[in-house]
C-alpha positions in Angstrom: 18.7 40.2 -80.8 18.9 41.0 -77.1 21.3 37.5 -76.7 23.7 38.8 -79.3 24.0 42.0 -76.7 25.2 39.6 -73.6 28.7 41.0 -72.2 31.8 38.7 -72.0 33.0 37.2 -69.4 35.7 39.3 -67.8 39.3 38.7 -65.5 40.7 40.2 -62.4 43.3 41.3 -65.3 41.0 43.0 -67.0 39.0 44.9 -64.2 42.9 46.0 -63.0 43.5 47.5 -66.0 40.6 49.9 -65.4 42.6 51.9 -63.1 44.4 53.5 -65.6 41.6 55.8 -65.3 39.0 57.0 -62.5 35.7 55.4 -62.7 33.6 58.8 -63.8 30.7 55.9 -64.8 30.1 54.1 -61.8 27.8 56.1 -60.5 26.0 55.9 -64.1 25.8 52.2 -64.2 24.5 51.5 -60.6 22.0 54.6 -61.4 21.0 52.3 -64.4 20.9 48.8 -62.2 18.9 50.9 -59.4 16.2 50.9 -62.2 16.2 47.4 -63.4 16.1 46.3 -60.2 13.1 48.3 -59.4 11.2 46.8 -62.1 12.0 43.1 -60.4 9.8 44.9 -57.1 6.4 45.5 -59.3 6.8 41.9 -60.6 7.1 40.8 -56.9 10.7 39.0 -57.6 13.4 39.8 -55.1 16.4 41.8 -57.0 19.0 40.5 -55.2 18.3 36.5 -56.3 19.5 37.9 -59.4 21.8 40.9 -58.7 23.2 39.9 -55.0 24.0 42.9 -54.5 23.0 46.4 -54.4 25.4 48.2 -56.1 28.7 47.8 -57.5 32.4 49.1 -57.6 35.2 48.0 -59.9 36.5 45.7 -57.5 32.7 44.0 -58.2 32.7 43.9 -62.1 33.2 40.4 -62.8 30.1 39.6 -60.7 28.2 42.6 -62.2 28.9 41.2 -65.4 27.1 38.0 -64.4 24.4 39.6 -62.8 23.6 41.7 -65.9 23.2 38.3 -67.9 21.8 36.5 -65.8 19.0 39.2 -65.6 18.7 38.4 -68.9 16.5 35.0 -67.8 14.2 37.7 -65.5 13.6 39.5 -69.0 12.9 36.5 -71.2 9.9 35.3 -68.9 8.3 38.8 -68.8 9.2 39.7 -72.7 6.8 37.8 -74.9 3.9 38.5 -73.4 4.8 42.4 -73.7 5.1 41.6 -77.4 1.4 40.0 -77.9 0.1 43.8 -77.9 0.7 47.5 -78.3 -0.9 48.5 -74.9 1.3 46.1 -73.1 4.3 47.5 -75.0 4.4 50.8 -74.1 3.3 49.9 -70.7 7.3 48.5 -70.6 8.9 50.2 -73.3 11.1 52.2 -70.7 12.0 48.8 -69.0 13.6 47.3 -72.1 15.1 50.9 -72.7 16.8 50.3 -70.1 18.2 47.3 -69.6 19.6 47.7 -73.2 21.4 50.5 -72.1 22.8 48.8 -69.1 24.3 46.3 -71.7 25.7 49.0 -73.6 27.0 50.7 -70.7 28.2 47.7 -69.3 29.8 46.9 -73.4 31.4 50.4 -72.9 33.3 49.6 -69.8 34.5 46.0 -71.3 35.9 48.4 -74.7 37.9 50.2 -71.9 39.2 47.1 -70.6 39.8 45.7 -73.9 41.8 48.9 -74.8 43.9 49.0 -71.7 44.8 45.3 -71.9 46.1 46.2 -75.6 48.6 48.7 -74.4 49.5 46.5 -71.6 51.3 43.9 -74.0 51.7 46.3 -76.7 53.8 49.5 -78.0 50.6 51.5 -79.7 51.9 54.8 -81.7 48.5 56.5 -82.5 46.4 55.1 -79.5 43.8 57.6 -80.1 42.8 55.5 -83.9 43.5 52.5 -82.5 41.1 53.0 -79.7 38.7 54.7 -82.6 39.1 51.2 -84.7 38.5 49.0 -81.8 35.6 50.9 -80.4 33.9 50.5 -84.4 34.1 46.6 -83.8 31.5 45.8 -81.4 29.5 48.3 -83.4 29.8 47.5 -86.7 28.8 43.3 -85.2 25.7 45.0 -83.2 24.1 47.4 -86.4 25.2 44.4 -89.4 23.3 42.1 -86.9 20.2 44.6 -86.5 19.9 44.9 -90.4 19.8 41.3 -90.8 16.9 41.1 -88.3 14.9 43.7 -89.7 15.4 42.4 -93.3 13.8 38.9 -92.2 11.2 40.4 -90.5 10.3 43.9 -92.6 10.1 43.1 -96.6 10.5 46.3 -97.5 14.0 46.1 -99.1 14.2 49.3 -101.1 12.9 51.5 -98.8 15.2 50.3 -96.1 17.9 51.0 -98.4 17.0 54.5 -99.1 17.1 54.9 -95.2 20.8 53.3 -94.6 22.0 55.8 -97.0 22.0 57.9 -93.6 24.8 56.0 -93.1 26.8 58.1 -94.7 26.0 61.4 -92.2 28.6 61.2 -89.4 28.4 63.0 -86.1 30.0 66.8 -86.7 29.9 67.2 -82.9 32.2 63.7 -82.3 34.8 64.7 -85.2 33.1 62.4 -87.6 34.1 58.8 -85.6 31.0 57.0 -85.6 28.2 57.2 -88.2 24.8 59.0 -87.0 23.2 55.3 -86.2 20.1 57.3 -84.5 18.7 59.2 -86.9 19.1 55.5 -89.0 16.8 54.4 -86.1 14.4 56.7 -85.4 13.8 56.9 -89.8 12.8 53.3 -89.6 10.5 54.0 -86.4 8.5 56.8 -88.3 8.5 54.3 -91.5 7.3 51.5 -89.7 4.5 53.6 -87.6 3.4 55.7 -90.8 2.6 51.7 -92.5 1.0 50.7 -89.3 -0.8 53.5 -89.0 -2.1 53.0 -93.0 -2.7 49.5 -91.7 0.0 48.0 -94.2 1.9 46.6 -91.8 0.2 44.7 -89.0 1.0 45.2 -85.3 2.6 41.8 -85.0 5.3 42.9 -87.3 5.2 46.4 -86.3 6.2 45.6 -82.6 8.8 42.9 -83.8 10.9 45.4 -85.3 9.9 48.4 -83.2 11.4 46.4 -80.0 14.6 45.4 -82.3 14.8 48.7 -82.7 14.7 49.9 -79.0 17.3 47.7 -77.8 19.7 48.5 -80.6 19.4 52.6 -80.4 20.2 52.5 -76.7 22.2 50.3 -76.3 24.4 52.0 -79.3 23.2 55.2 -77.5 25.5 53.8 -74.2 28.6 52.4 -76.2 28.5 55.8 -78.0 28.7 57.6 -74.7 31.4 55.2 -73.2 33.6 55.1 -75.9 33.7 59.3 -77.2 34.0 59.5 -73.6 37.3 57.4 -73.3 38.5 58.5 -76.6 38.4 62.0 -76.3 40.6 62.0 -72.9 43.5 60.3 -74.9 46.2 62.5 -75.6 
């Protein structure tokens, strides 16, 4: 699940673009890097062989971008022993909490570009909907692709149906744009721990869709942020 979150590769075009607006996240995103890098010192790796910098400014983005992939190969050596046990789970939960919201954060920013670059080339009449619509993309692909995981991994088909009926709650606070995707999430985490606690579910498959479940909540938790946050300043 956590290579279908990997960020695109972005343009000096695009990262222009962004300066249709002042950078109120960057402090937010290094904040966020700061931490993952941190991690890299208690596994006695050297951040910058994968970051190569410290932090970043707009002018860095394209080589943030890599770096927050390519941090991605740091997190598949450490990830499946984490996964052989509960104790070693929650020793790291916060870790991979993390990095998925860097990628959402990071997925937030490339919506803005991908926004801008639209009116660039084209005349937009309602740019607040059309930046609601294209916002819903990259979310709609990320929760379709989370319900596919946990349906091969969780056999539990009708009560996971009852729970996406949530689906139809929407966010009072946002003016009903976006489903409420986290109380979807944290319904499956009290399902899954009430069955694991009854022991029918095992802790091999509890922790499978548990972690599935981390990284999609915040990194859908970050887009969220990004995206209310750009849509609401257009007029």
């Amino acid at each position: 699940m956590i290579e279908f979150l990997k960020l695109a590769e972005i343009k000096p075009q695009d990262i222009n673009n962004l300066r249709h607006i002042s950078p109120w996240w960057n402090k937010m995103i290094n904040k966020q890097i700061k931490k993952l890098q941190k991690i890299m010192l208690n596994f006695k790796t050297n951040p910058l062989d994968f970051w190569k910098q410290e932090r970043f400014e707009v002018d860095d983005y394209e080589l943030m971008f890599r770096s927050i992939n390519n941090y991605l190969n740091f997190y598949n050596q450490k990830i499946s022993h984490i996964l052989t046990s509960k104790k070693a789970f929650k020793k790291f939960e916060k870790w991979i909490a993390t990095y998925a919201n860097t990628l959402g954060f990071a997925s937030g920013i490339y919506f803005m570009m991908q926004y801008f670059n639209h009116l660039e080339n084209n005349e937009v009449e309602d740019k607040k909907a059309f930046a609601i619509e294209l916002s819903k993309k990259r979310l709609d692909d990320v929760y379709d692709r989370y319900k596919r995981e946990i349906k091969k991994i969780l056999h539990h088909d009708d009560e996971l149906a009852q729970i996406y009926k949530f689906e139809m709650v929407e966010f009072k606070t946002e003016k009903n744009i976006y489903i409420d995707y986290q109380l979807i999430f944290k319904t499956i985490v009290k399902f899954i721990t009430n069955l694991n606690l009854q022991k029918k579910l095992d802790d091999n498959v509890f922790l499978k869709v548990l972690y599935h479940t981390i990284i999609v909540a915040n990194f859908i938790h970050a887009y969220v942020y990004f995206s209310t946050n750009l849509i609401k300043r257009i007029i």
